[in-house]
C-alpha positions in Angstrom: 0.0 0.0 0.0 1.8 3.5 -1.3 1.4 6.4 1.2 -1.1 8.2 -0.9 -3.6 4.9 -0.4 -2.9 5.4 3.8 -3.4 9.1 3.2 -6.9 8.3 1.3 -7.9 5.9 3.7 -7.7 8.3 6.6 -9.2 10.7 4.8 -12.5 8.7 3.9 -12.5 8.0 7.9 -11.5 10.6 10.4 -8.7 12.8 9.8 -6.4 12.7 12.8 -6.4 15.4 15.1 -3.1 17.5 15.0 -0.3 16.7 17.6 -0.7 18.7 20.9 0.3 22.6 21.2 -0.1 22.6 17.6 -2.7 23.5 14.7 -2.5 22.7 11.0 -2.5 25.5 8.9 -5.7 25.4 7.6 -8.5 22.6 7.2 -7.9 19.5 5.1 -5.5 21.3 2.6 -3.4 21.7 5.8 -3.8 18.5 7.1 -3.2 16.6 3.7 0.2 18.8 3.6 0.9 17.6 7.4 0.9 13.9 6.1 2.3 14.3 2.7 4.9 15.9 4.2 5.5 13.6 7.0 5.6 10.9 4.2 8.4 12.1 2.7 10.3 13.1 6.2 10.0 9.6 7.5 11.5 8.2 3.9 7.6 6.7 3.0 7.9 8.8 0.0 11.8 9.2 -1.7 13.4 11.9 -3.0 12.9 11.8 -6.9 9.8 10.2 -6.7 6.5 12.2 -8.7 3.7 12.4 -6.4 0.2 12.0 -8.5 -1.5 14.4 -10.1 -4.0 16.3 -8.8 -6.6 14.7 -11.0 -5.5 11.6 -9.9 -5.2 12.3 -6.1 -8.1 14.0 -6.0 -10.3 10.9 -7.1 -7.9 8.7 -4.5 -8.2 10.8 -1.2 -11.5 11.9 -2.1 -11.0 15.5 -2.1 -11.0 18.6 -4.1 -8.5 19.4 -6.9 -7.8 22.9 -5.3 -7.7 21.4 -1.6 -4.6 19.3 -3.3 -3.0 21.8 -4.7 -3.2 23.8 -1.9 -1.5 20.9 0.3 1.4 21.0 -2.6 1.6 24.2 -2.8 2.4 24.1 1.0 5.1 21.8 0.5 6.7 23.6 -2.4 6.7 27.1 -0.2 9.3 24.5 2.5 11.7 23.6 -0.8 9.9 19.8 -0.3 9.0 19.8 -3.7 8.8 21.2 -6.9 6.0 21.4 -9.9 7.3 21.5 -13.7 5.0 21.1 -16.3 5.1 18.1 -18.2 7.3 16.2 -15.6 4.6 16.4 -12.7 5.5 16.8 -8.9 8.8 15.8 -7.8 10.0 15.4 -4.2 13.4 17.4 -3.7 16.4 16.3 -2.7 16.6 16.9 1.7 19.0 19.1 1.3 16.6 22.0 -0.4 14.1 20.7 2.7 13.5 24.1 5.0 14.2 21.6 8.0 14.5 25.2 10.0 10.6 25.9 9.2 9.1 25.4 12.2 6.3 23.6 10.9 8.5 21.1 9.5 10.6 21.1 12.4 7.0 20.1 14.2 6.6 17.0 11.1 10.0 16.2 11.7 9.1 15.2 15.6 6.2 13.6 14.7 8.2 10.9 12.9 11.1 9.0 14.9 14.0 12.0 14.6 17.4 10.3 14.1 19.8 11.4 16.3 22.6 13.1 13.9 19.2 15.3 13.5 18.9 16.2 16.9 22.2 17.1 17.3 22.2 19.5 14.6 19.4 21.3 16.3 21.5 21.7 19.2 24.5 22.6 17.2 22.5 25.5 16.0 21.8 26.4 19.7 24.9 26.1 20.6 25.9 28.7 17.7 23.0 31.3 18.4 22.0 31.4 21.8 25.4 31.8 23.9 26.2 34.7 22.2 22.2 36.2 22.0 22.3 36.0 25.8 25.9 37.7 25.9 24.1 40.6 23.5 20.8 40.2 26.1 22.5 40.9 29.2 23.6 44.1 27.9 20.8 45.5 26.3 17.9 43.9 27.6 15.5 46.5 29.4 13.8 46.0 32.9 10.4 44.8 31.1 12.4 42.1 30.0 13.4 41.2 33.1 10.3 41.3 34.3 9.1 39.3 31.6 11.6 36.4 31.7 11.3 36.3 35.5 7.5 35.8 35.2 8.1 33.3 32.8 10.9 31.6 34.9 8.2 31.3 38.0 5.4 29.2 35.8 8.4 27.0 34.7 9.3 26.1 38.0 5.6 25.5 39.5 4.3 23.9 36.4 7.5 22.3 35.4 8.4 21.3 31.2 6.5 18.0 32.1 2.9 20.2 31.6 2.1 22.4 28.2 2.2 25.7 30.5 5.7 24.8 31.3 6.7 24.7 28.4 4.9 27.6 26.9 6.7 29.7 29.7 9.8 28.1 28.1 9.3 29.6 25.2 8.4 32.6 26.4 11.9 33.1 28.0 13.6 31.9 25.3 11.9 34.3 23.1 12.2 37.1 25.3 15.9 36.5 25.4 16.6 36.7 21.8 14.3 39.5 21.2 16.4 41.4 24.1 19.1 41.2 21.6 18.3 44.2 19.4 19.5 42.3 16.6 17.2 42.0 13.8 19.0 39.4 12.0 19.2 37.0 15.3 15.5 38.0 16.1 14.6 36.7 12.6 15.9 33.5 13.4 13.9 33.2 16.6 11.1 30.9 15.6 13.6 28.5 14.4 15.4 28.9 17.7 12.3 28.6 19.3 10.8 25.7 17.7 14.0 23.8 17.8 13.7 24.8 22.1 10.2 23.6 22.3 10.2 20.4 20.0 13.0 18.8 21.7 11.7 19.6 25.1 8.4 17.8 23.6 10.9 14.9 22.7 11.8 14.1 26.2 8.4 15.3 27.6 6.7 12.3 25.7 9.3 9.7 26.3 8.3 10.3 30.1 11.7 11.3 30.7 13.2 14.7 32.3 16.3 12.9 33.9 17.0 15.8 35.4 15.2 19.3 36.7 16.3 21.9 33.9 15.2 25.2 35.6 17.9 26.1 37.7 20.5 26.5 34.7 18.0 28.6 33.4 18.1 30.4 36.6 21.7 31.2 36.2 21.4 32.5 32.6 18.5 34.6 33.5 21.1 35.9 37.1 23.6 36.4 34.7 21.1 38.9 32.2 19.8 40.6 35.2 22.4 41.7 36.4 24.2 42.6 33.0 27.0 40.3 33.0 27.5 39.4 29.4 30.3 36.8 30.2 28.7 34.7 32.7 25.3 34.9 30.3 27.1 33.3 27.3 28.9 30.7 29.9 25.7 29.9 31.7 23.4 29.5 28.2 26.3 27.4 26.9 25.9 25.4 29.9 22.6 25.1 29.4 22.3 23.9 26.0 24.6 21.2 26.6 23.1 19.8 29.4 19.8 19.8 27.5 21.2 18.0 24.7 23.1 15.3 27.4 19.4 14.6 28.7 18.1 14.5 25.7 20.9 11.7 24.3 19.9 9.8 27.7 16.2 9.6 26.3 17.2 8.3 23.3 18.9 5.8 24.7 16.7 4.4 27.1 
C-alpha cells in the first residue's frame, strides 16, 4: 500500500487530530500537507519520486482538486517539492528541505528524529544562543526582566512535564533573543524557538526529564539581570549542553 492509499484511507474515515500545542495551517489542505509531508520526512515517500496528479489524487483521497494543490503548494513554499509542467510533482532532494521551518521542524518530531538530526538542532543552539544571551545581558530593558522572570516562576511550578511549562519556556527563550536588538538573530527566533520547544516535547513524551532543567536557566536569566554578558554566554552554553546530554539519555533508554 503506497502512502497516498494510507493518506486516502484516513481521509474517507476521520482525519487525525493535530499533535498537541499545535494547529495545522488550515483545514484539510493543511492537514493533507501535514501527512504528505511527514511521508516524505520519515523516507515513505523518496526523493525523486512524482507524487500523483491532482486529478488523480483528488479521485484517490477523495477530495477537491484545489484542496490538493493547496497541500502541494504548501510543501513547495518548504523547498519539499517542486512542480514543472510536463514532468509532474517531484519530491526534492533533503537538502533544499527548509528543515528550520518550524512547521516542518514540528513533522519532523512527529516521525522518529534520528539522532545526527537532533544534534544538529542543538549545534545551532549552541551557535545562536550563547552569544544572543551575551548581547541580552547588555541590552535587555527591565520589562524584559520582568518578563523572563515571570516566565521563569510558571516554569518552576508547572514544570516542562505540563504544556504551560513549556509555553513559559518559550516565552523566556523568546524574550531573550528579542532582548538582543539584533534583527537578523531575532529573525531567526522561531527556528530557535521551535528547535527549544520540539526537543523539550521529545523528552516530555518519552516520560523522561532525567534531570530538573530550571535552575541552569536560573543562572542564565542571574547572569542577564544583572548585566554580565560573560557569565550569560557561559551559563546559556551550559545550558544547551546539558539539555542535549538529557536529551541523548532519552534516546537511549
Amino acid at each position: 500500500m503506497t502512502s497516498l492509499d494510507t493518506t486516502a484511507k484516513t481521509s474517507r474515515r476521520t482525519r487525525p487530530a493535530p499533535p498537541a500545542g499545535r494547529a495545522y495551517q488550515g483545514r484539510l489542505h493543511g492537514a493533507l500537507a501535514y501527512r504528505l509531508g511527514v511521508d516524505i520526512l520519515n523516507g515513505a515517500t523518496k526523493p525523486g519520486e512524482v507524487l500523483p496528479n491532482e486529478i488523480e489524487a483528488a479521485a484517490k483521497l477523495s477530495i477537491s482538486r484545489s484542496a490538493y494543490r493547496e497541500a502541494i503548494r504548501i510543501l513547495a513554499a518548504k523547498g519539499m517539492v517542486e512542480s514543472r509542467p510536463k514532468t509532474g510533482t517531484r519530491v526534492t532532494e533533503r537538502a533544499r528541505w527548509n528543515l528550520l521551518d518550524p512547521e516542518v521542524l514540528g513533522w519532523m518530531f512527529d516521525t522518529e528524529p534520528s539522532e545526527s538530526f537532533i544534534a544538529s538542532l542543538f549545534e545551532l543552539r549552541l551557535i545562536t544562543e550563547p552569544a544572543a544571551a551575551e548581547l541580552a545581558a547588555q541590552r535587555r530593558t527591565d520589562a524584559e526582566i520582568a518578563t523572563m522572570r515571570a516566565a521563569l516562576a510558571t516554569m518552576k511550578r508547572e514544570t516542562l512535564m505540563t504544556e504551560d511549562g513549556r509555553r513559559a519556556d518559550l516565552e523566556f527563550h523568546r524574550t531573550l533573543i528579542g532582548a538582543t536588538r539584533n534583527e537578523a538573530l531575532v529573525s531567526l527566533s522561531s527556528s530557535i524557538e521551535a528547535a527549544v520547544a520540539w526537543t523539550t516535547r521529545y523528552k516530555a513524551r518519552h516520560n523522561a526529564l532525567t534531570r530538573d532543567p530550571i535552575p541552569d536557566h536560573e543562572r542564565v536569566f542571574d547572569a542577564i539581570a544583572a548585566g554580565d554578558a560573560a557569565a550569560a554566554r557561559a551559563c546559556m552554553d551550559t545550558l544547551i549542553r546539558m539539555a542535549h546530554q538529557d536529551t541523548r539519555k532519552v534516546a537511549a533508554s
